[in-house]
C-alpha positions as CSV (number, residue, x, y, z in Angstrom):
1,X,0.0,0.0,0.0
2,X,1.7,3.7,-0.7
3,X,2.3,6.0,1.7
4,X,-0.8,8.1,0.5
5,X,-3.4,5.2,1.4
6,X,-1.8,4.4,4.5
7,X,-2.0,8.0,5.7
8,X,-6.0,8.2,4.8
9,X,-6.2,4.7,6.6
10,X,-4.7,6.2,9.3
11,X,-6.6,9.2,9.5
12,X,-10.0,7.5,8.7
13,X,-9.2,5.1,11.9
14,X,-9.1,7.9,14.1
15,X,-12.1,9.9,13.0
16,X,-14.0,6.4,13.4
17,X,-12.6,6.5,16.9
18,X,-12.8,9.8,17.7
19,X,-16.8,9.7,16.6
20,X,-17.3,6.1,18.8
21,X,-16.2,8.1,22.0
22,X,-18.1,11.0,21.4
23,X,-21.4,8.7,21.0
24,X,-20.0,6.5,24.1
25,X,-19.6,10.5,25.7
26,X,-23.4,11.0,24.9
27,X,-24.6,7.4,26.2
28,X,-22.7,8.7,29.6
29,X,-24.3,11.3,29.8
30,X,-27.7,10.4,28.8
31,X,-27.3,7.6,31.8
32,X,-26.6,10.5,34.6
33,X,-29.7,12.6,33.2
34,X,-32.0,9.4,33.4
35,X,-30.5,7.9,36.9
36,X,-30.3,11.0,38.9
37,X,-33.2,12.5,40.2
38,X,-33.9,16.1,38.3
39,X,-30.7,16.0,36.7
40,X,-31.9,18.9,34.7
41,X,-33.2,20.8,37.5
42,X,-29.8,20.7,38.9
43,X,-26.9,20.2,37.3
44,X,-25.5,21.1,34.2
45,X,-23.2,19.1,32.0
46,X,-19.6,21.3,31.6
47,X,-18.6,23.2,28.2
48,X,-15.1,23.1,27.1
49,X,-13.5,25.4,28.9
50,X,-14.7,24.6,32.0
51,X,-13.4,20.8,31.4
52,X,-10.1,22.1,30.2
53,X,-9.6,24.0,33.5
54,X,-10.8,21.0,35.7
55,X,-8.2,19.0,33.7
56,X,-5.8,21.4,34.6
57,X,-6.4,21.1,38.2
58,X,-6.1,17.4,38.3
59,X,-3.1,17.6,36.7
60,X,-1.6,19.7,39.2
61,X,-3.0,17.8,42.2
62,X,-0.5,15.5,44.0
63,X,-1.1,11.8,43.3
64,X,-0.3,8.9,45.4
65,X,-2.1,6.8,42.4
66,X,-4.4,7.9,39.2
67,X,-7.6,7.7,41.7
68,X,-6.2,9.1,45.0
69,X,-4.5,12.3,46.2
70,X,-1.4,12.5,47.9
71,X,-2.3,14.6,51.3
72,X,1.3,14.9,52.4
73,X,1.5,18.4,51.6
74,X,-2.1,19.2,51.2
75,X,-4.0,20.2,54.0
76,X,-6.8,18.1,54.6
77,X,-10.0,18.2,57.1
78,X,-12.4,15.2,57.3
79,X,-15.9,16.8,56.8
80,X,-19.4,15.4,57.2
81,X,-22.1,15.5,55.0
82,X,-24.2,16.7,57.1
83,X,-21.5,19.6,57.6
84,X,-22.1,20.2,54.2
85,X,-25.6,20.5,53.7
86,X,-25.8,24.2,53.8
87,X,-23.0,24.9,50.9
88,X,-24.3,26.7,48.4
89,X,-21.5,26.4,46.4
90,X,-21.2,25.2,42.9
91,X,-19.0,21.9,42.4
92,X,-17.3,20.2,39.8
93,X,-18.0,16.3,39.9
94,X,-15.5,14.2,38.4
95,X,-15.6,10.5,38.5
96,X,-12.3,9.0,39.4
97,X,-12.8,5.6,37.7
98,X,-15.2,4.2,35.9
99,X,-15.4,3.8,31.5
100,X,-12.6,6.4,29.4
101,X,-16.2,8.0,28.0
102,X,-17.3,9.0,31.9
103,X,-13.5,10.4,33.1
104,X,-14.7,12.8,29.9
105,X,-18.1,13.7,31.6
106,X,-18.1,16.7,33.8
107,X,-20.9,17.9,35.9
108,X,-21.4,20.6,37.6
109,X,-24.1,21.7,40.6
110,X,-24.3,23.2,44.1
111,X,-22.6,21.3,46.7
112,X,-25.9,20.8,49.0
113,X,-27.5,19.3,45.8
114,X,-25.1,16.7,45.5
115,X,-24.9,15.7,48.8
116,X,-28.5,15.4,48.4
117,X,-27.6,13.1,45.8
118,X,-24.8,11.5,46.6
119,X,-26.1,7.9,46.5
120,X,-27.1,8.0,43.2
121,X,-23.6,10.1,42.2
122,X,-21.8,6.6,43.6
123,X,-23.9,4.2,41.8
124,X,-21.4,5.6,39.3
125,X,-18.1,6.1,40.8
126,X,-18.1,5.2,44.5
127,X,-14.5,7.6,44.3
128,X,-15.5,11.1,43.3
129,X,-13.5,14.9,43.5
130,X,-16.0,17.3,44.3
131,X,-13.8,21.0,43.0
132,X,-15.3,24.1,43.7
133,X,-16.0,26.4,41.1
134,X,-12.4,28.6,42.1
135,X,-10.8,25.3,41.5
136,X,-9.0,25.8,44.6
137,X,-10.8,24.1,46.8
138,X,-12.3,20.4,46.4
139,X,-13.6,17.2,48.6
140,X,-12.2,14.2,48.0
141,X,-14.5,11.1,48.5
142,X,-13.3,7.6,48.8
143,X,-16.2,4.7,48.8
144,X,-17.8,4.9,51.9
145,X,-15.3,6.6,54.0
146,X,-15.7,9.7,55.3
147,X,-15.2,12.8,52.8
148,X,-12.0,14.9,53.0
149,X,-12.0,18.3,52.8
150,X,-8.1,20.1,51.3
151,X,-7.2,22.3,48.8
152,X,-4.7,23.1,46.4
């Protein structure tokens, strides 16, 4: 095959891939609008921007591994939810495992609301980042263990 045909293959294979994820992106999605109560009400899915800077902020966030932060050098502050049922404060939710279409989902909705919701958030991902809209601030929650307030 010449070098023209290989290059078309090549770029065909990755529009074909590129299109999948976006439709596996949109099945995501249409799953957290069907299984969380008033999804629309809500929350609000996030625009580009918004998931570039998130990704930026994970990126910068100490790791012991790709699902949990390293609070050496972080201050940290195990919180309740019921300590958090008054924030009014709009949150970034970003699944920390889970399908490579749903690490590319970001939501976004005042805290209160999702610790409202919280159940249904972990039918998802049990491990979750909760980053406040000033992405300096977040709540990391692991399973079923209490969350854990730090920031950046």
């Amino acid at each position: 095959m010449d070098e023209v045909k290989k290059q078309r293959l090549a770029y065909l294979k990755e529009r074909q891939r590129k299109i999948l994820h976006e439709k596996m992106i949109l099945r995501e999605m249409t799953k957290l609008q069907e299984n969380i109560p008033n999804f629309d009400k809500y929350y609000v899915f996030g625009n580009v921007e918004q998931i570039e800077n998130v990704n930026a902020f994970l990126d910068r966030l100490p790791a012991l591994t790709p699902t949990r932060p390293d609070f050496e050098n972080l201050e940290k502050k195990e919180i309740s939810y019921a300590e958090l049922q008054n924030e009014k404060t709009k949150v970034f939710i970003c699944f920390l495992h889970g399908t490579d279409a749903l690490f590319d989902v970001l939501c976004m909705g005042e805290l209160k609301q999702v610790c409202e919701d919280i159940v249904y958030w972990k039918n998802f991902c049990s491990d979750l980042i909760l980053i406040w809209d000033n992405l300096i601030d977040f709540i990391y929650i692991d399973g079923d263990k209490i969350p854990v307030k730090s920031k950046l």
